[in-house]
Residue frames as a rotation matrix with the C-alpha (Angstrom) as fourth column:
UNK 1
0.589 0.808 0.000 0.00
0.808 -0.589 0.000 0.00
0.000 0.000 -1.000 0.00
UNK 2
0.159 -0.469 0.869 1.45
0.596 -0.656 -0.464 3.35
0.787 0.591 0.175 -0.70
UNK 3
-0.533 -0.487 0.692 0.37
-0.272 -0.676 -0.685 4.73
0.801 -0.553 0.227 2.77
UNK 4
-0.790 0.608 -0.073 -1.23
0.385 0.402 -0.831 3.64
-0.476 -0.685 -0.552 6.28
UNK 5
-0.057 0.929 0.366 -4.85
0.142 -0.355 0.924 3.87
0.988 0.104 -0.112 6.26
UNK 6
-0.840 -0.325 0.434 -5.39
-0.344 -0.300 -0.890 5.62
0.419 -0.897 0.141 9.35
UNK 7
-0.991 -0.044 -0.130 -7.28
0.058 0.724 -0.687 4.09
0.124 -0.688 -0.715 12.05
UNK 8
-0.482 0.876 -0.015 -10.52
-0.391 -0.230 -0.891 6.14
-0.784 -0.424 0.453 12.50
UNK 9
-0.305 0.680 -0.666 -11.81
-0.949 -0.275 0.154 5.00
-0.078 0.680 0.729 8.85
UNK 10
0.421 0.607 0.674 -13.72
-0.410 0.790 -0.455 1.54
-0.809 -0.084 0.581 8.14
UNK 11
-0.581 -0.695 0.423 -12.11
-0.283 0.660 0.696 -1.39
-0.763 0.285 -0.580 7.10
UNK 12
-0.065 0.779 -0.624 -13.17
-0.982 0.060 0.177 -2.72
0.175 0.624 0.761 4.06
UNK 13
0.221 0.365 0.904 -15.12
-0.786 0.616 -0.057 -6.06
-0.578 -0.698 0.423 4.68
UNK 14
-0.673 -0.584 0.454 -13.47
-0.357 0.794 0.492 -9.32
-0.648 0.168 -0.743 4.55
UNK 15
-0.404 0.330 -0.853 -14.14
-0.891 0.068 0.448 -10.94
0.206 0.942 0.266 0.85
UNK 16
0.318 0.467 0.825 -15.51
-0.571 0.789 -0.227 -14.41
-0.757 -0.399 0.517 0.26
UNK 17
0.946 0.300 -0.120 -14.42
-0.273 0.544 -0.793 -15.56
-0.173 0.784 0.597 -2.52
UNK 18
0.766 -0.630 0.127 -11.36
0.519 0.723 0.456 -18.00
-0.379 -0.283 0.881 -2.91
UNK 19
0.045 -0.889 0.456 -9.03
0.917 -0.144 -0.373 -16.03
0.397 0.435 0.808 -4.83
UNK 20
0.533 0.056 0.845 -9.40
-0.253 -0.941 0.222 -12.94
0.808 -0.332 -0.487 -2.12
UNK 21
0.976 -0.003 0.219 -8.69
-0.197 0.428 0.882 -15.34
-0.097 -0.904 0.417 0.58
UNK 22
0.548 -0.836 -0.033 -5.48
0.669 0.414 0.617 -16.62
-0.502 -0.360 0.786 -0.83
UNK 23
0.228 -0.559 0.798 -4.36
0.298 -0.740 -0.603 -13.10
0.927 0.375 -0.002 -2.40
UNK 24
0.711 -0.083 0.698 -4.94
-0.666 -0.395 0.632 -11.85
0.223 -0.915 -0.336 1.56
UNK 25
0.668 -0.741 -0.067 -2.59
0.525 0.406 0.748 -15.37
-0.527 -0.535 0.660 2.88
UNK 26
0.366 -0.858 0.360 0.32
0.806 0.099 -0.584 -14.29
0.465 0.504 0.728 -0.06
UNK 27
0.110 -0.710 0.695 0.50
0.107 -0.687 -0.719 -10.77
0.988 0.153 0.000 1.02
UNK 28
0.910 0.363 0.199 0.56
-0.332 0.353 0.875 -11.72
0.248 -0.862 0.441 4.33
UNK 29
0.897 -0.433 -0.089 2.69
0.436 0.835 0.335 -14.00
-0.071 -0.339 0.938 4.22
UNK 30
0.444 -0.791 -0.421 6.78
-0.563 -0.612 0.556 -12.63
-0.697 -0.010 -0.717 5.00
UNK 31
0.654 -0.151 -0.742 9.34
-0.745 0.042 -0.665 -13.20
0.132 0.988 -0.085 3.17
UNK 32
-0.729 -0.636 0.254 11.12
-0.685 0.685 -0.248 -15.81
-0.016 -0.355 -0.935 5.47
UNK 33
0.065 0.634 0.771 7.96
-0.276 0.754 -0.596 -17.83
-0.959 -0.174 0.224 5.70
UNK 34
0.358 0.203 -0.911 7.90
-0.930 -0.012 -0.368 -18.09
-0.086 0.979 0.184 1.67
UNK 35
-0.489 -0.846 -0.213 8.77
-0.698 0.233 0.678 -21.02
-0.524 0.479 -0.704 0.40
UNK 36
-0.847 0.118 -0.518 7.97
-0.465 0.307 0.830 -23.69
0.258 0.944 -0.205 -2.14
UNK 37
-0.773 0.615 -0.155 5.33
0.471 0.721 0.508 -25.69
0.424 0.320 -0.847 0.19
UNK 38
-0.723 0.091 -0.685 3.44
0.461 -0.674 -0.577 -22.60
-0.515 -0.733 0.445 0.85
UNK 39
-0.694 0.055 -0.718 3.49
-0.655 -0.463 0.597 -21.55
-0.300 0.885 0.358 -2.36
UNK 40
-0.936 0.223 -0.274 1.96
-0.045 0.694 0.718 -25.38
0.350 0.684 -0.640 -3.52
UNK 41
-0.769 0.581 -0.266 -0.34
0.604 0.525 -0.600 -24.83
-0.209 -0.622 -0.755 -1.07
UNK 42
-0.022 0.527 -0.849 -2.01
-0.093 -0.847 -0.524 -21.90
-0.995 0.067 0.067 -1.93
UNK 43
-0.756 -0.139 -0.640 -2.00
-0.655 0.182 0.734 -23.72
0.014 0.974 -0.228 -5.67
UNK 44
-0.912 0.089 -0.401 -3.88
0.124 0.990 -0.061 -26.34
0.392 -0.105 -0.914 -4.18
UNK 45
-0.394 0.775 -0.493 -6.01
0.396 -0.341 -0.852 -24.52
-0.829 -0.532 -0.173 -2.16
UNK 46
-0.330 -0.142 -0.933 -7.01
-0.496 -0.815 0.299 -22.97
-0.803 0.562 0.199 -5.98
UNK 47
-0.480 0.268 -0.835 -7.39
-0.689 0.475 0.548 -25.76
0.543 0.838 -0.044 -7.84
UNK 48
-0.626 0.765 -0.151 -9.75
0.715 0.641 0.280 -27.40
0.311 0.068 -0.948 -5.74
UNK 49
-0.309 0.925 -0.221 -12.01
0.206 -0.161 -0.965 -24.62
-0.928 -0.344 -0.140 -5.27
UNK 50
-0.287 0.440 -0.851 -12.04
-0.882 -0.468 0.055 -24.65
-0.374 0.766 0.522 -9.27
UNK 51
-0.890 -0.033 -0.455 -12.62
-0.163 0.954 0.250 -28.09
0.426 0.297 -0.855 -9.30
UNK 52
-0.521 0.713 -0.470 -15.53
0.746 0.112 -0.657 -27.46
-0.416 -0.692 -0.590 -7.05
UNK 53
-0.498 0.445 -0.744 -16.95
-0.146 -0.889 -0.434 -24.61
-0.855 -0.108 0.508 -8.83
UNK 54
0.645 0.410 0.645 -19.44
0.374 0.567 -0.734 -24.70
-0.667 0.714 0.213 -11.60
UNK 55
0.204 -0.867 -0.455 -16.08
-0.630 -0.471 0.617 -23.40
-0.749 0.161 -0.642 -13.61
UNK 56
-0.385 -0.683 0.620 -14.42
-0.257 0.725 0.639 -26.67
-0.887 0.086 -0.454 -14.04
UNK 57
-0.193 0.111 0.975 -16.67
0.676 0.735 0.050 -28.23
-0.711 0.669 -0.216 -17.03
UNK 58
0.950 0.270 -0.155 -16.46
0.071 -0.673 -0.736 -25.17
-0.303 0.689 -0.659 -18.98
UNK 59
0.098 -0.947 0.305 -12.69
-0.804 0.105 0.585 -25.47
-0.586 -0.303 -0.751 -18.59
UNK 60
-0.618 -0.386 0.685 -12.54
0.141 0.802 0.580 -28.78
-0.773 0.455 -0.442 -19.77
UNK 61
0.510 0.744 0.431 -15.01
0.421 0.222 -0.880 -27.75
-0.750 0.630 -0.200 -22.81
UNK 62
0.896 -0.184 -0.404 -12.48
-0.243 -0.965 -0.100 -25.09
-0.372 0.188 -0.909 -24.05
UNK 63
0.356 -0.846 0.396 -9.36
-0.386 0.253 0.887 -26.55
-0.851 -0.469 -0.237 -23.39
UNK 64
-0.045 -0.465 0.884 -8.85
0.719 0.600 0.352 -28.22
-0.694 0.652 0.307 -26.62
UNK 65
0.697 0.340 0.632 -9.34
0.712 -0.434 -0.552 -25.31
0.087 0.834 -0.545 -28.44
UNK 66
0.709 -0.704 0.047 -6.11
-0.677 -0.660 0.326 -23.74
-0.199 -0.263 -0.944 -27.12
């Protein structure tokens, strides 16, 4: 962020949706914690909420056309 947000103003309310959740763990996350099975996790944690979503069988309808 470019500058604090100062205290008295309202936070903006926590998302729901899976790719807020694990954009909020990355920048979290320091740079000594980083590493590779963090990273897979937060792959994982991605591809099964598109595997769960009504996403996936468009995905696989497309796919050969790339």
């Amino acid at each position: 962020m470019a500058f604090p947000v100062p205290s008295h103003l309202p936070r903006k309310a926590a998302s729901q949706d899976i790719s807020s959740r694990v954009l909020s763990k990355i920048s979290s996350a320091s740079a000594k914690a980083l590493n590779a099975d963090l990273a897979a996790s937060w792959v994982a944690e991605l591809d099964a909420a598109i595997l769960e979503s009504k996403v996936h069988p468009c995905l696989n309808c497309i796919t050969p056309m790339y």
